[in-house]
Every structure is written in structure tokens, then in C-alpha cells.
C-alpha positions, 0 to 999 in steps of 0.5 A, a space after each residue: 897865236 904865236 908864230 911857232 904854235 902857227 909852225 906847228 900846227 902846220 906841220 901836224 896837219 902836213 905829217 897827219 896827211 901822210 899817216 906818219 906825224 906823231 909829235 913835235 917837240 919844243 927845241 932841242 939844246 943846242 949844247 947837244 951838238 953845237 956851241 955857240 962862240 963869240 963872233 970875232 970882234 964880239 963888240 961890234 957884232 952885238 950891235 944888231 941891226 933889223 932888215 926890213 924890205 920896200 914899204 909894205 913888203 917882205 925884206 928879200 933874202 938870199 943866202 949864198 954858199 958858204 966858203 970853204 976856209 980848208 981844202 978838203 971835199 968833206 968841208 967843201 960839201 957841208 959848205 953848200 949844204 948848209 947854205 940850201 938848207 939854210 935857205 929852205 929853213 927861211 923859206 919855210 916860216 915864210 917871213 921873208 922873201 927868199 930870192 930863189 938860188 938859181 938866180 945866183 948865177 949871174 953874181 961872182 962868187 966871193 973867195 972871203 967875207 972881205 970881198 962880196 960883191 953887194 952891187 951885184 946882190 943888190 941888181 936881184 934886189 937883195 935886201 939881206 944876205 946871209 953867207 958863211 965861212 966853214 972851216 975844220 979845226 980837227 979832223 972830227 970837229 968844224 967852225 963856222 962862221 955866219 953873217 947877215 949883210 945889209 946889203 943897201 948898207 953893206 953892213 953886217 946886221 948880225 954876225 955867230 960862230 958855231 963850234 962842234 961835231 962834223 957829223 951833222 952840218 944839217 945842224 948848223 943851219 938850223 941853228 943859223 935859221 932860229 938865231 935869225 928869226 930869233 934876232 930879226 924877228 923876235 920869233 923861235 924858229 922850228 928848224 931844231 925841233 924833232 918829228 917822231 913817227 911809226 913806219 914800215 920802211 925796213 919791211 920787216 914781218 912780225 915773227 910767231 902767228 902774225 908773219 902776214 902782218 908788217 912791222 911798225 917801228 918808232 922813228 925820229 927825224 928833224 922837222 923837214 924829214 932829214 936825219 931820220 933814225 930808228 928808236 925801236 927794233 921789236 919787230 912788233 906794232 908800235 903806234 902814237 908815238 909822242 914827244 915828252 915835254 922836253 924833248 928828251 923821251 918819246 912814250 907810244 903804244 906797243 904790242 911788243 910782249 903781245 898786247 898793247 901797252 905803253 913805253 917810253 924810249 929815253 932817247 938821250 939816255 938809251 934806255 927804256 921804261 915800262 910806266 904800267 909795269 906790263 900787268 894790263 892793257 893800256 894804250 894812247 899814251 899823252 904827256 901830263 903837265 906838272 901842276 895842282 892835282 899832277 904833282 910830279 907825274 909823268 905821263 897818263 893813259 888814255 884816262 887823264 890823270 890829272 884834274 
């Protein structure tokens, strides 16, 4: 069993717990929101280097603020955001030992890359750090820039820049987290796939002859819960709600014309189907792959449709 499919099921047993998990899709594009750069000084970045801690242990990491490059209170936010949340990314597929952020008092903070302070790190028993610069180049779009430092060495093990959109710095470290489980541990990190769920949360009622029963909509998150964003606005019953294949399509079960039936909300495209046409009762919706005796279907009911 693969790291990921270990990651996944542990967060289908956490979620299922709660009553709320409904799927857990594959990675989304990182074009969606953040490009990939070339690092500055591209040659001397592709050289990778694997951390690895004392004889029989975890390497200990750490990861410290990012520095803010322009003078604003938005970038000086998304700059420790992304720092606590790439930390939490690496915590959770529990790979490394994370030196715990409130032990970070007692190490100046660096004003630039150019001048981190590596015996101090070291006095916590630091084996790899990760720091960053943020900066705007527009007033809509951020870059930054992601280091991991061997800190015995003091030489840079892996070095990206990210480009894209200031709405969503969570993004950036996530997509920090997966390049490093990816280049130092050949592993493909959770941290950019998506949770979807039904929930009560707005509080709504059902309208017609059912107003003393609640309303279930169709939500989506990221893994850890943040960013959590409505799909459907019925004000009826949705349930099973399941992530197609790749990512792009949720099907689930809804009451919404007065008896169950199966959509789908594409989420990317705004757009909704109704695969059974509406003339029966269907329910359970699961995804079916594409093979011998599946040809290019879609999704099935509760009966498989596929041999």
C-alpha cells in the first residue's frame, strides 16, 4: 500500500467519524491556480539534495515565516499563513519530525535568504529548513519563492517559485508541501486534493410539506477542511456525494424534484446533469472506470454497470 492510498484512507475514516466525508479525489492541476517558475539560478537548483536525520530517526524539520519582500498587511498575512500551514501539510503525512513552531522564539528572524541564521537552527536540532520569500507583482497576482536548506550543510537541498492569484496563499503551501514529499521522499502528498461533503451548516428548511426537516447541501473543501464552499443551493436532501475520477465532477443523490435521483455538479464548468433523465428513482451514485465492458461510461447506480 502506497503512502497516498495510506493518506487517504486515513482521512475517510477521520471524515466518516464525523458524518460529513464523502470523497477524496486524486490532485488537482496546479495550473487551476498556481504556476510553477523556474527558481532563480534554475542550474544550481535542479541539483537536489535528500535530507535524512541522525542514524534510525526522522530528519527534523522546520519551517519558518515567510519574509514579506513588499510592505503591505495583505502580504505580510499570506506570509505567515503559508508558513503554519505548510508546516501542518508536513506534519500530517507524519514523514518527518516537525520542530514545533513555538520553539522558534529564541532564533532571529532572517530580514533575507542571504542571511538565515543556520547555528541557530541547528541549537534546535534542525536537520531541514524550509523558508520563503512572498512578494506582490500586481495588485491581483503574488510570487513566491520556497527554499529547503540543509542546515548541517547550509546548502540549499531544493529551491521553486510559484506564481498566481492572491486569493488563495493556503494554495501555495500546499503545493510547496507536495513538491517536497515529492523530491524527498518520492511520494505524492495529499495537501491539493479536495474533500466533499453534505452538511446542515446554513440552517435552512425544506419548503412544501417537509418545513420540520433540514436541508443537506453538497459542500467542498480542501483536505484539512479550510476553503470550504457550497455546490448545491436546493434547499432539499442531498447525500453520497463522490468525486469523479479526476477531480473535475461530484455525482450524489438528491431529493431536489421530490425523489431521489442522481446529478452531477461539474464543478469547474458551472454546470449540472441529470444522467437518468429524472423518469426513475436512482440513488448511491459510484463512478465507473473506463475498460473492457465500460466502454466510455460515466458513472453507475447503485447496480454496477460495468463487468
Amino acid at each position: 500500500m502506497t503512502k497516498r492510498h495510506s493518506s487517504r484512507i486515513f482521512l475517510h475514516a477521520v471524515a466518516v467519524a464525523c458524518a460529513m466525508y464523502a470523497g477524496l479525489p486524486g490532485r488537482l492541476p496546479v495550473a487551476q491556480a498556481v504556476s510553477v517558475l523556474s527558481p532563480q539560478g534554475s542550474q544550481q537548483s535542479e541539483i537536489i539534495l535528500s535530507l535524512s536525520g541522525e542514524p534510525g530517526a526522522r530528519p527534523r524539520y522546520a519551517v519558518a515565516d515567510f519574509l514579506a519582500r513588499t510592505a503591505d498587511a495583505e502580504t505580510a498575512e499570506a506570509a505567515k499563513l503559508i508558513g503554519s500551514v505548510l508546516w501542518d501539510d508536513l506534519a500530517f503525512e507524519r514523514e518527518f519530525y516537525m520542530v514545533p513552531r513555538d520553539t522558534y522564539k529564541s532564533v532571529p528572524q532572517a530580514r533575507t535568504l542571504a542571511d538565515i541564521p543556520f547555528d541557530r537552527w541547528r541549537e534546535l536540532g534542525v536537520d531541514g529548513l524550509v523558508i520563503g520569500t512572498i512578494e506582490k507583482t500586481s495588485a491581483t497576482t503574488l510570487r513566491v519563492e520556497m527554499r529547503l536548506y540543509d542546515v548541517r550543510s547550509r546548502r540549499s537541498a531544493m529551491a521553486r517559485e510559484y506564481s498566481g492569484s492572491t486569493n488563495n496563499p493556503r494554495l501555495y503551501a500546499h503545493t510547496a508541501s507536495d513538491d517536497i514529499f515529492q523530491l524527498q521522499r518520492a511520494l505524492r502528498g495529499v495537501a491539493r486534493t479536495k474533500l466533499t461533503f453534505t452538511s446542515d451548516r446554513d440552517g435552512e428548511r425544506m419548503g412544501g410539506s417537509m418545513q420540520a426537516r433540514g436541508v443537506k447541501e453538497v459542500y467542498v473543501s480542501d483536505y484539512d477542511g479550510a476553503n470550504q464552499r457550497r455546490v448545491t443551493v436546493t434547499r432539499s436532501l442531498n447525500l453520497s456525494p463522490t468525486w469523479a475520477p479526476d477531480g473535475r465532477a461530484i455525482a450524489y443523490t438528491s431529493y431536489r424534484r421530490g425523489f431521489q435521483d442522481i446529478y452531477l455538479s461539474l464543478i469547474y464548468e458551472g454546470s449540472l446533469e441529470n444522467p437518468t433523465g429524472g423518469t426513475t428513482q436512482n440513488w448511491l451514485p459510484v463512478w465507473s472506470p473506463t475498460g473492457p465492458g465500460c466502454a466510455s461510461s460515466r458513472i453507475a447506480t447503485a447496480i454496477p454497470i460495468c463487468t
